[in-house]
Backbone as a chain_set.jsonl record, in Angstrom:
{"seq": "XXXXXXXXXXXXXXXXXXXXXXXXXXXXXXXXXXXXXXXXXXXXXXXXXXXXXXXXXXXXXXXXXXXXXXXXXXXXXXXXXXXXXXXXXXXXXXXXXXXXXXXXXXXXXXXXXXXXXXXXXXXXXXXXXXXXXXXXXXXXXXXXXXXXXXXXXXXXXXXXXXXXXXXXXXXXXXXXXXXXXXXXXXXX", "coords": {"N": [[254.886, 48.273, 129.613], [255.129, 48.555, 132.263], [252.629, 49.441, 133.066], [250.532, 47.464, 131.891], [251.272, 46.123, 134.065], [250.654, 47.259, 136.217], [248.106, 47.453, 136.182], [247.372, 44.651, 135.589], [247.945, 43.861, 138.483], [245.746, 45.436, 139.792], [243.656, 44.945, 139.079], [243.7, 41.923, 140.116], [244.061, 41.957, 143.149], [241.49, 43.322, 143.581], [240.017, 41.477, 142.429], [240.454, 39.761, 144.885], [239.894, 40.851, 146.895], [237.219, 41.205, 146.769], [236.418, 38.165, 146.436], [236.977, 37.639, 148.736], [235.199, 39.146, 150.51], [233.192, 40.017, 153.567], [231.352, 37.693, 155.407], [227.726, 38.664, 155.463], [227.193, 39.959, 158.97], [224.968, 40.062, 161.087], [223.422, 41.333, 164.001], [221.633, 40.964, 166.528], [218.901, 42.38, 169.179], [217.393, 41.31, 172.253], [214.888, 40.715, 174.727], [216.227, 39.294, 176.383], [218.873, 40.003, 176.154], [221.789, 40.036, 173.676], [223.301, 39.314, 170.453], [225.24, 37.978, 168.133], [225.376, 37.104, 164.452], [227.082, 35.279, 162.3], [226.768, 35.18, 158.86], [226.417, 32.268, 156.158], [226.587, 32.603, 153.003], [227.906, 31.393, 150.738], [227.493, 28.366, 151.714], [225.136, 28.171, 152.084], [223.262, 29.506, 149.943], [220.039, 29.938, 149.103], [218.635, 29.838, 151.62], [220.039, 32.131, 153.399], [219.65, 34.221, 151.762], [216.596, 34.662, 151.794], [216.799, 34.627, 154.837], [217.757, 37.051, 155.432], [216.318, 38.939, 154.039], [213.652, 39.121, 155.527], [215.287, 39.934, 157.271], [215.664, 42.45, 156.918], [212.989, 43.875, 155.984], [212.202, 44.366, 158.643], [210.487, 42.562, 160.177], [211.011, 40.915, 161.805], [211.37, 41.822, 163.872], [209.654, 41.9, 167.155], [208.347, 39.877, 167.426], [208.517, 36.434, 168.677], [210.974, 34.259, 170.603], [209.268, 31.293, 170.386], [209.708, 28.558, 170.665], [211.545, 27.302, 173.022], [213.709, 24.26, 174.227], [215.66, 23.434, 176.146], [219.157, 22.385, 175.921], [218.416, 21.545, 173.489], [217.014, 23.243, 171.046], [216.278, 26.729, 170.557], [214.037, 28.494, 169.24], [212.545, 30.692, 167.087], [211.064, 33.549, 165.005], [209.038, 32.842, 164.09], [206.303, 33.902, 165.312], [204.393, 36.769, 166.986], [204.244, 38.658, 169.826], [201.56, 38.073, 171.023], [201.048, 35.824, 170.063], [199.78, 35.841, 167.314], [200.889, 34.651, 164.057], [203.337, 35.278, 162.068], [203.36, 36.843, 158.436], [204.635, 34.721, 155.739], [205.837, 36.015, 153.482], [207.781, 35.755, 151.336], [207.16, 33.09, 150.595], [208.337, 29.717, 150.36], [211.646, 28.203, 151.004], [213.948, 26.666, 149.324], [215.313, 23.079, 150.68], [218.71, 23.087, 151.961], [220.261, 21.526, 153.098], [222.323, 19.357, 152.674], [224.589, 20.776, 152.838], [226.796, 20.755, 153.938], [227.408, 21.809, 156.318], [226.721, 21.464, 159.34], [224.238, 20.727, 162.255], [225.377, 21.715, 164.548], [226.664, 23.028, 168.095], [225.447, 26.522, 168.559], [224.705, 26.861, 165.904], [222.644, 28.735, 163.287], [219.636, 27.636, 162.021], [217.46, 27.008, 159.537], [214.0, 26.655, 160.48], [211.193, 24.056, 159.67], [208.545, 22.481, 158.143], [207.563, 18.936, 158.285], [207.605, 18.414, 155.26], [211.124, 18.382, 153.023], [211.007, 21.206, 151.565], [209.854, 23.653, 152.984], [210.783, 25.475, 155.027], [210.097, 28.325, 155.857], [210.447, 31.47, 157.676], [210.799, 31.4, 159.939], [213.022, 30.118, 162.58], [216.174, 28.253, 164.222], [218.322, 28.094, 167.04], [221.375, 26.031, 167.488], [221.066, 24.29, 170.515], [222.915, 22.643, 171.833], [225.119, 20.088, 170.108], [223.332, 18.612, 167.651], [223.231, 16.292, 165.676], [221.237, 14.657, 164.555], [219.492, 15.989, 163.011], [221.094, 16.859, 161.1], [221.311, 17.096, 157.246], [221.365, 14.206, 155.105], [223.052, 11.679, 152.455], [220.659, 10.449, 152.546], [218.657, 11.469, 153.608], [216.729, 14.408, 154.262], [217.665, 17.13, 156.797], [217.552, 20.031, 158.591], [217.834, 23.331, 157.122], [221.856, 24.842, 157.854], [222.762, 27.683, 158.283], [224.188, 29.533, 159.421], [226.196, 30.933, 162.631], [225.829, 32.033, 165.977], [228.616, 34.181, 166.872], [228.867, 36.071, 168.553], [227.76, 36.197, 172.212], [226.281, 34.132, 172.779], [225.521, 33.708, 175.149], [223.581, 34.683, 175.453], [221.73, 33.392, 174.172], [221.965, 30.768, 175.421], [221.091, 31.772, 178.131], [218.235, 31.848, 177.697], [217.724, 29.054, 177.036], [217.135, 28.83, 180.285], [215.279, 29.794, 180.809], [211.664, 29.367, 182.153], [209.145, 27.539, 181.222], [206.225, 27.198, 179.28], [203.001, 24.918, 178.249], [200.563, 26.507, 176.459], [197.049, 25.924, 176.112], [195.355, 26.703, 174.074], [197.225, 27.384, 172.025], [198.136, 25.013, 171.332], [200.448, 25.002, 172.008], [203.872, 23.91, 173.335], [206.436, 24.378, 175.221], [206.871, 27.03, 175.703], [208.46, 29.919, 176.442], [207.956, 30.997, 179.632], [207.784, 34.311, 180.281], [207.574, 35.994, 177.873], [210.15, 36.049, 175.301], [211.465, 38.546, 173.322], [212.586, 39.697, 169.928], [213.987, 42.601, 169.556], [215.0, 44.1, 168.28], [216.417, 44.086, 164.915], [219.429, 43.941, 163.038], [221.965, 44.128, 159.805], [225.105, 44.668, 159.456], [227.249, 45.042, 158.416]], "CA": [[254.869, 47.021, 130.35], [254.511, 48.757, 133.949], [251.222, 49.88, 133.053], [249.951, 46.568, 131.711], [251.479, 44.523, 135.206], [249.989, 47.619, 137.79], [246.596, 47.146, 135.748], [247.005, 43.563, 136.232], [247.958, 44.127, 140.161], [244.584, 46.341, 140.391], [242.675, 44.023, 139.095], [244.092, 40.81, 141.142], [243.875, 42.668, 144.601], [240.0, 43.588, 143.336], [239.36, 40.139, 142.457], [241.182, 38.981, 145.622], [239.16, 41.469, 147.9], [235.6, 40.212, 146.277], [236.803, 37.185, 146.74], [237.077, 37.503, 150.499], [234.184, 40.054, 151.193], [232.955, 39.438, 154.451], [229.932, 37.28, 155.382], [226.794, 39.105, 156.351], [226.884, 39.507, 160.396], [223.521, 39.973, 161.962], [223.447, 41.694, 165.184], [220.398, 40.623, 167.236], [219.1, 42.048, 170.402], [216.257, 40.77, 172.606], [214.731, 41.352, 175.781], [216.71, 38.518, 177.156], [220.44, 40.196, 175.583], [222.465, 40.502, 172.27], [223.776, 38.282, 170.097], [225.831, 38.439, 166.707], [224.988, 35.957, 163.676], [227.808, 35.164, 161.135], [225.872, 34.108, 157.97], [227.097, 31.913, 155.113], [225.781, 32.418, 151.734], [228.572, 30.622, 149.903], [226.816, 27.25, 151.55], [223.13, 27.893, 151.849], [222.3, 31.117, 149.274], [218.728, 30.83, 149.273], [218.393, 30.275, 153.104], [220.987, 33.371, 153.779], [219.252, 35.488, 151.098], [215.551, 34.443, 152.603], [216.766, 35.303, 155.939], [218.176, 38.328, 155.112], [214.801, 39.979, 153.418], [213.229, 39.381, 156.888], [215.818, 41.057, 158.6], [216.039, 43.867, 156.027], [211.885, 44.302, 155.949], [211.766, 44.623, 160.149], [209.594, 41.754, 160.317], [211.303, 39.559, 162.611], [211.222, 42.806, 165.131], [208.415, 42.34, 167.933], [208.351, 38.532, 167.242], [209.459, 35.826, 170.156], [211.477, 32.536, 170.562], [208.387, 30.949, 171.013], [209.948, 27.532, 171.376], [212.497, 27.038, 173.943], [214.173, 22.777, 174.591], [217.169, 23.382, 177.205], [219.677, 20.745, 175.949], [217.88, 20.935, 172.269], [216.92, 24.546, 170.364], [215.695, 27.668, 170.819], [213.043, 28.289, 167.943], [211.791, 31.967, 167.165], [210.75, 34.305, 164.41], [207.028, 33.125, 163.426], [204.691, 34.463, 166.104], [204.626, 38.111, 167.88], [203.949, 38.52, 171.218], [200.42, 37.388, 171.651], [200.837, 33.884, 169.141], [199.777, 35.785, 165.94], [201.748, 34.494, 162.949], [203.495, 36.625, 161.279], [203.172, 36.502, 157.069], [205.573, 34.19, 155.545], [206.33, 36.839, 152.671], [208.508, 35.397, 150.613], [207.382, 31.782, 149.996], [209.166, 28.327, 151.096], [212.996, 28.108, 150.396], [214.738, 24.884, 148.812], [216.711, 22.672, 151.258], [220.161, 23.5, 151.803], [220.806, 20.821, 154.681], [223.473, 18.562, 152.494], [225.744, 21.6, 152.282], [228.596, 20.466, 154.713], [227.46, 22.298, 157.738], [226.191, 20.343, 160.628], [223.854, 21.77, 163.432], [226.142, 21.827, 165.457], [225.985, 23.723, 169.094], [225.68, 27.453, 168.786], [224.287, 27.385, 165.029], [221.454, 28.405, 163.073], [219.408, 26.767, 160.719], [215.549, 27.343, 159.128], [212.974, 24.737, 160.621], [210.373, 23.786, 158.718], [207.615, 21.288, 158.38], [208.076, 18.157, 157.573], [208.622, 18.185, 153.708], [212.46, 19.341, 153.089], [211.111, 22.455, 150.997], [209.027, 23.996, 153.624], [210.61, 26.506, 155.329], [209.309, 29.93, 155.796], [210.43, 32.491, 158.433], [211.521, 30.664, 161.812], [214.271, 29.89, 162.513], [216.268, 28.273, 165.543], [219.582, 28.527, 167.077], [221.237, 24.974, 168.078], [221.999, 24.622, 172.167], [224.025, 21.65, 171.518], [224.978, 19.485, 168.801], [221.635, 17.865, 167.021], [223.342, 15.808, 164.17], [220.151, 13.916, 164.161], [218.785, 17.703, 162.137], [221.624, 17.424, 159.802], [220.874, 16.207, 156.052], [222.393, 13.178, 154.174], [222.883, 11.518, 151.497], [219.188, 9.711, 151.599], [217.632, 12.276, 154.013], [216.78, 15.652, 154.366], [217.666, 17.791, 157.229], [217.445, 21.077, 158.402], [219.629, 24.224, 156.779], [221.979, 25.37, 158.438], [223.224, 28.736, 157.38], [225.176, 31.127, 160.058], [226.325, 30.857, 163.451], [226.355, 32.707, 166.851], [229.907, 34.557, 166.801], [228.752, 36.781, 170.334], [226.37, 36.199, 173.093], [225.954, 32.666, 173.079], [225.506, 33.381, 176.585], [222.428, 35.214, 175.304], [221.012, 32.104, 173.799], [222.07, 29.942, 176.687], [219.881, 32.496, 179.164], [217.245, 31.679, 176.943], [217.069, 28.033, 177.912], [217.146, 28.773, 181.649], [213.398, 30.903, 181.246], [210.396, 28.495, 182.658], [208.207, 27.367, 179.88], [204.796, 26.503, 179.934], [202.102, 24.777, 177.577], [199.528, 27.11, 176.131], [196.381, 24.928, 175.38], [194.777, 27.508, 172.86], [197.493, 27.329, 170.619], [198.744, 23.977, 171.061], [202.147, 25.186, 171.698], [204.639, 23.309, 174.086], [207.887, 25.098, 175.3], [206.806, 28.385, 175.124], [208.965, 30.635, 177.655], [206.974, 31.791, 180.366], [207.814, 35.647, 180.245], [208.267, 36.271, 176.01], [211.505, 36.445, 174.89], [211.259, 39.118, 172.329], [213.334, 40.496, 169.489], [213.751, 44.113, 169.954], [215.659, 44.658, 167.007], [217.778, 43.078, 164.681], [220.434, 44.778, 161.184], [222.658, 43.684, 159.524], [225.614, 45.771, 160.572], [228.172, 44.942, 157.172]], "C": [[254.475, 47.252, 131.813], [253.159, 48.744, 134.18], [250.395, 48.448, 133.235], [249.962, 45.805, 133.627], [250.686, 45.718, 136.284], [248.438, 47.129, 137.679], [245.936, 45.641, 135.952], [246.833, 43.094, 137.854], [246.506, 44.289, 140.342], [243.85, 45.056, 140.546], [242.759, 42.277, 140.15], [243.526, 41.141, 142.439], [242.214, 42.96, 144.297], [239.201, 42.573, 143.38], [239.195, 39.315, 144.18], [240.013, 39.726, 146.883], [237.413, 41.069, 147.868], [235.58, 38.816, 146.686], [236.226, 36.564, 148.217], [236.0, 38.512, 151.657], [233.601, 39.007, 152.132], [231.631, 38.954, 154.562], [229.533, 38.235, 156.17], [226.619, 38.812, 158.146], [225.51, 40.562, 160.309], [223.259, 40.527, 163.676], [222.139, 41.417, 165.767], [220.332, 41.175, 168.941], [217.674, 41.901, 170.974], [215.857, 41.169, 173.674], [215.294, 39.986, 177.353], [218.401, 38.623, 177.394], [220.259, 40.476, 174.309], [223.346, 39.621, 171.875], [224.077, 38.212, 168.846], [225.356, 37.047, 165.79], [225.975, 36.329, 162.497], [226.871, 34.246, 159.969], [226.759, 33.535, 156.99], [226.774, 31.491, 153.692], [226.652, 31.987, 150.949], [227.637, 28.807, 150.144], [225.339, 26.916, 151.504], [222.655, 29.453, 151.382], [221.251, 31.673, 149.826], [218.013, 30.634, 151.029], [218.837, 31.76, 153.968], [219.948, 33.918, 153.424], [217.461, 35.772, 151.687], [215.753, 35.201, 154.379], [216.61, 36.755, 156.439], [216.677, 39.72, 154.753], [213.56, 40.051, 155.071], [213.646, 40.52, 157.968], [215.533, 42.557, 157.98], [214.477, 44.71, 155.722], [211.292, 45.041, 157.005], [210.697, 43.613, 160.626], [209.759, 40.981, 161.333], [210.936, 40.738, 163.74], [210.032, 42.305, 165.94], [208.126, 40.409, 167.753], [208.899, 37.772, 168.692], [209.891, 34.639, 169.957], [210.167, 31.957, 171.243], [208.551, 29.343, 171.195], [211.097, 27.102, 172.27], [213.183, 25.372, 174.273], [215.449, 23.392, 175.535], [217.739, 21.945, 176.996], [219.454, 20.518, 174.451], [218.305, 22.232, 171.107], [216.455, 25.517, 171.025], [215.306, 28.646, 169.102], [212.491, 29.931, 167.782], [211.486, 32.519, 165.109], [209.143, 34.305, 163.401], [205.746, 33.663, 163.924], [205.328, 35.752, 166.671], [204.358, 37.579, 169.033], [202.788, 37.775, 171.441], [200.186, 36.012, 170.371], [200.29, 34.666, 168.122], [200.625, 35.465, 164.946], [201.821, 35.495, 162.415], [203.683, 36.495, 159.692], [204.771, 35.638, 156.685], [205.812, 34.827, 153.49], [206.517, 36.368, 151.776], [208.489, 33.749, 150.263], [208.135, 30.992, 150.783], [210.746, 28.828, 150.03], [213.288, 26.549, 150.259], [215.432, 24.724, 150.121], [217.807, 22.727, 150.847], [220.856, 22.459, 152.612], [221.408, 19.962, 153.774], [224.225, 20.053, 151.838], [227.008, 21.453, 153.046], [228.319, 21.387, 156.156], [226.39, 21.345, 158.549], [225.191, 21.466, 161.769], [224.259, 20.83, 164.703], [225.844, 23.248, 166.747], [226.614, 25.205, 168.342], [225.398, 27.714, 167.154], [222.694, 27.919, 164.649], [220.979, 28.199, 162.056], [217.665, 27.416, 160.582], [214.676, 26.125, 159.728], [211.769, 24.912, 159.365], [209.458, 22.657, 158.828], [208.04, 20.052, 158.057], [208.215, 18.133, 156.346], [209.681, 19.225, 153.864], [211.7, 20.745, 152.687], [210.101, 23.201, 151.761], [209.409, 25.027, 154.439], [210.794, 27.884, 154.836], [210.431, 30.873, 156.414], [211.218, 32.023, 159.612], [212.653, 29.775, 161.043], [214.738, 28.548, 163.96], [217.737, 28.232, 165.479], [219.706, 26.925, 167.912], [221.678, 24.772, 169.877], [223.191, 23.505, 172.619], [223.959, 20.853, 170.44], [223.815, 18.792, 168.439], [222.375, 17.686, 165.758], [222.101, 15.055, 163.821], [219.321, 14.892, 163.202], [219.701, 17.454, 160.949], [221.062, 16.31, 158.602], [222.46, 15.307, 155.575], [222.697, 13.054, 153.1], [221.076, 10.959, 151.297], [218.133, 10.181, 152.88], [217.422, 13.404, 153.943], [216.966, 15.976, 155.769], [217.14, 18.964, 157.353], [218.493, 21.922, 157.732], [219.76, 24.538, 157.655], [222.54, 26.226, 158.021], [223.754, 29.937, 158.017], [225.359, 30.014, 161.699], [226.959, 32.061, 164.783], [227.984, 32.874, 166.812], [230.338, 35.654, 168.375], [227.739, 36.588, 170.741], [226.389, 34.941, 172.602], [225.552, 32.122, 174.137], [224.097, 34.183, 176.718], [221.12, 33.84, 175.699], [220.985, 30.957, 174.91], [220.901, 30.366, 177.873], [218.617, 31.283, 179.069], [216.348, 30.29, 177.401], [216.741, 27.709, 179.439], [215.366, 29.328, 181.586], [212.651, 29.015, 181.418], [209.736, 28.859, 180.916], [206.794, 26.285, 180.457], [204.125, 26.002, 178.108], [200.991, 25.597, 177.4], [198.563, 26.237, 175.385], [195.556, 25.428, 174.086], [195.428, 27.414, 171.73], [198.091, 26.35, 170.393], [200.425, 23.562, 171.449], [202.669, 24.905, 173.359], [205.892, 24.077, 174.441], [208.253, 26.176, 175.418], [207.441, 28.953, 176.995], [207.543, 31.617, 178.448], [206.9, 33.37, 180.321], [208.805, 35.313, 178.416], [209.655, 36.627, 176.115], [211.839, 37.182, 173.229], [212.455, 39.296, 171.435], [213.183, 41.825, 169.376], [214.537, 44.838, 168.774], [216.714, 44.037, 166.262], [218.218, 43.744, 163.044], [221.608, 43.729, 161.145], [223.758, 44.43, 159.328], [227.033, 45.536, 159.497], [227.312, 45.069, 155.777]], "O": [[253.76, 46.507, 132.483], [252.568, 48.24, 135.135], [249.762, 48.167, 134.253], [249.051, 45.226, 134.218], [250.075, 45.199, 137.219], [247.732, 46.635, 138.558], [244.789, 45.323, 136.264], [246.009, 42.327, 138.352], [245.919, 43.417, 140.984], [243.537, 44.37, 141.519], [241.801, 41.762, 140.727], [242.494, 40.572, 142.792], [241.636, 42.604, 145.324], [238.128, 42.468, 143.974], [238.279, 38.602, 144.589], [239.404, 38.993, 147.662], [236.666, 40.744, 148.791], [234.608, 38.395, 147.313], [235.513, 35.641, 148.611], [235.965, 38.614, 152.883], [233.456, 37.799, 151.941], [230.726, 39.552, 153.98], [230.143, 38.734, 157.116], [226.095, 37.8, 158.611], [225.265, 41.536, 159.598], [222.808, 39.674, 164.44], [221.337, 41.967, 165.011], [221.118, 40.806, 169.813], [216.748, 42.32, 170.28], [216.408, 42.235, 173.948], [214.978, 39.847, 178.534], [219.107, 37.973, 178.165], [219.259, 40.928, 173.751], [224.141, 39.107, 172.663], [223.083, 38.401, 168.145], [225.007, 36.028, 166.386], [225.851, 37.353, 161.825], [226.426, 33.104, 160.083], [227.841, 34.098, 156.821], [226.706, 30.332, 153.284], [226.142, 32.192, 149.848], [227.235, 28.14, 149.191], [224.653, 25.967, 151.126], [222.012, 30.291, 152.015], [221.043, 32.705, 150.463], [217.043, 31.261, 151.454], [218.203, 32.313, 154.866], [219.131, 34.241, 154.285], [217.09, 36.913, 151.963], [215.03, 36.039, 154.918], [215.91, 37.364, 157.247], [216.359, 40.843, 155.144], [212.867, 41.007, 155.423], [213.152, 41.307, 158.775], [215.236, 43.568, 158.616], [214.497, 45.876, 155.329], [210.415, 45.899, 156.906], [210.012, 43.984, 161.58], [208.816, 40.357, 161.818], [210.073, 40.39, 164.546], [209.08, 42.271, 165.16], [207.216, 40.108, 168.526], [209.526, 38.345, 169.583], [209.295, 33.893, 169.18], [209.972, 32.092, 172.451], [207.658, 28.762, 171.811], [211.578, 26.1, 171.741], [212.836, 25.462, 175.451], [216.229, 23.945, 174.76], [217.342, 20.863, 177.428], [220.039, 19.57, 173.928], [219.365, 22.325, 170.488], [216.153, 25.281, 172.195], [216.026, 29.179, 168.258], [211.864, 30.248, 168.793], [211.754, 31.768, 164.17], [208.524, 35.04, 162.632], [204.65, 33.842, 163.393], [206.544, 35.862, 166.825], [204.243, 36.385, 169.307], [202.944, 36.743, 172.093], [199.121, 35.494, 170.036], [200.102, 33.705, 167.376], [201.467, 36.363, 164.947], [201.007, 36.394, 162.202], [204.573, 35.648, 159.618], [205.827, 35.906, 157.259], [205.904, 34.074, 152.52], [205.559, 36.325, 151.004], [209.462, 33.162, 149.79], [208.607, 31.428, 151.833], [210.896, 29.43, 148.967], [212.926, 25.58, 150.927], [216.004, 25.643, 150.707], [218.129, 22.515, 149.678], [222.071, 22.576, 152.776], [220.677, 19.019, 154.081], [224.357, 20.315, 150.642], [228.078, 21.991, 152.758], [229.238, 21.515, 156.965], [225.434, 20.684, 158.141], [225.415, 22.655, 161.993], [223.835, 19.899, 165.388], [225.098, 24.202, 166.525], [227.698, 25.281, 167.764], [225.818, 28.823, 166.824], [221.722, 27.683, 165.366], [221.607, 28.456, 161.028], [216.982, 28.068, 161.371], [214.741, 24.931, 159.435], [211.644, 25.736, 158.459], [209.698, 21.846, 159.724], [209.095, 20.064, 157.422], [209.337, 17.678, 156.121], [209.604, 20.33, 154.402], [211.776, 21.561, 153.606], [209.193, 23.491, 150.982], [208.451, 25.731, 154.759], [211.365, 28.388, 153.869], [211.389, 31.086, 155.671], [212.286, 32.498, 159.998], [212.986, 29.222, 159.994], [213.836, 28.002, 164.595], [218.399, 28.29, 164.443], [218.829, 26.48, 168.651], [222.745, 25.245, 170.268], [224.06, 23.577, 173.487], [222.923, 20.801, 169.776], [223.306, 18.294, 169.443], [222.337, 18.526, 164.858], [221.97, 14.825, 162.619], [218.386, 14.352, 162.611], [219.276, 17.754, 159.833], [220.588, 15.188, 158.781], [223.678, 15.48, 155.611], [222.745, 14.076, 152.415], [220.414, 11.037, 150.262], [217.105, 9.567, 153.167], [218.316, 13.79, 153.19], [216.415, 15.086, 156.416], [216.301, 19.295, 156.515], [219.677, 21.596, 157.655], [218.882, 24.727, 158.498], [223.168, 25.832, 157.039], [223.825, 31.051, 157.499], [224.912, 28.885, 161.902], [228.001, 32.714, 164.736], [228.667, 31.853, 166.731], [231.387, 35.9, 168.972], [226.721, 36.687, 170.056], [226.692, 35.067, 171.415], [225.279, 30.95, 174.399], [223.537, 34.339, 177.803], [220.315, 33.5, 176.567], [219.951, 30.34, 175.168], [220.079, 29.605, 178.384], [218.223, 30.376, 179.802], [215.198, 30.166, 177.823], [216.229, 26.657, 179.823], [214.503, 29.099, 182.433], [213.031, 27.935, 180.966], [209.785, 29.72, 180.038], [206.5, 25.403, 181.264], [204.546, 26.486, 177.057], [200.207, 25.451, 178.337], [198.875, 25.775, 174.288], [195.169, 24.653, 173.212], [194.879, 27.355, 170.629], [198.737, 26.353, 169.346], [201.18, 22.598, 171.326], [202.156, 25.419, 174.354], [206.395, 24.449, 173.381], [209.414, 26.58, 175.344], [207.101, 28.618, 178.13], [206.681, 32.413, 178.078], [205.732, 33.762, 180.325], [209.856, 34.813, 178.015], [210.16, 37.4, 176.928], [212.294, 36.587, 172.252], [213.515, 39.081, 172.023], [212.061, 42.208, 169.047], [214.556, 46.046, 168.539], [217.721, 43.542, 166.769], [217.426, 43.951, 162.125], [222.036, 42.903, 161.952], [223.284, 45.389, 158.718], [228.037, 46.013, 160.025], [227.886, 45.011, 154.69]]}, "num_chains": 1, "name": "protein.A"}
């Protein structure tokens, strides 16, 4: 009978520890700081697991927040330094934006084009709440799928840089001196 109840113990405490394995953090650092990312693949899988193959390829490395709003987002991981796109690998991911998270300040979510199933690669981090991003019942949103847990004061910087219009590539917001990623693991 001992045997049977420690064997049941093991297994409980095994279950119980799976259970509670920790979400993927994300350490990020840039040439603006460092900045941690709690992810949450219980509410948005294939956004997490999408993210994740980026980080885990080195792809996002050498890339820049190439859109900046102070007050809005801060947008990065599709262009390098000089505005080349960088391959979007892995296809579009399904919307996740009616999963119960909100972009709310200090998260981050996938952008994407306008149709829900559209994003790729970029990303952005929110600088204050934008429920007008989250999904409904009879819209789509953006996902949102982790959130800054350190350096928030990274991301904050971020909106202080000058931004200018580049007319070659169309692009609005773009920080005047790049704001690179210099490296980014996943560190669990």
């Amino acid at each position: 009978m001992k045997t049977v109840f420690k064997t049941a113990l093991v297994a409980a405490t095994l279950f119980a520890a799976n259970a509670m394995a920790a979400n993927p953090i994300v350490n990020v650092e840039t040439s603006v700081g460092n900045f941690k990312l709690e992810l949450y693949p219980e509410k948005a899988p294939k956004s997490v697991e999408n993210f994740l193959k980026y980080v885990e390829d080195g792809s996002y490395v050498g890339t820049q927040f190439h859109r900046v709003i102070p007050g809005f987002v801060a947008q990065g991981g599709g262009y390098d330094a000089k505005f080349q796109p960088r391959p979007s690998t892995y296809g579009e991911v399904v919307n996740e934006s009616k999963n119960g998270l909100g972009n709310e300040r200090g998260t981050i979510a996938m952008a994407r084009r306008q149709a829900p199933d559209s994003a790729t690669r970029q990303f952005y981090i929110n600088l204050q709440n934008n429920s007008n991003l989250d999904g409904n019942s009879y819209n789509y949103g953006y996902t949102v799928f982790g959130k800054v847990i350190e350096g928030f004061n990274t991301v904050e910087k971020m909106a202080k840089v000058k931004t200018v219009t580049i007319p070659e590539t169309r692009m609005r917001d773009v920080p005047q001196q790049p704001i690179l990623i210099e490296k980014i693991l996943i560190t669990n």
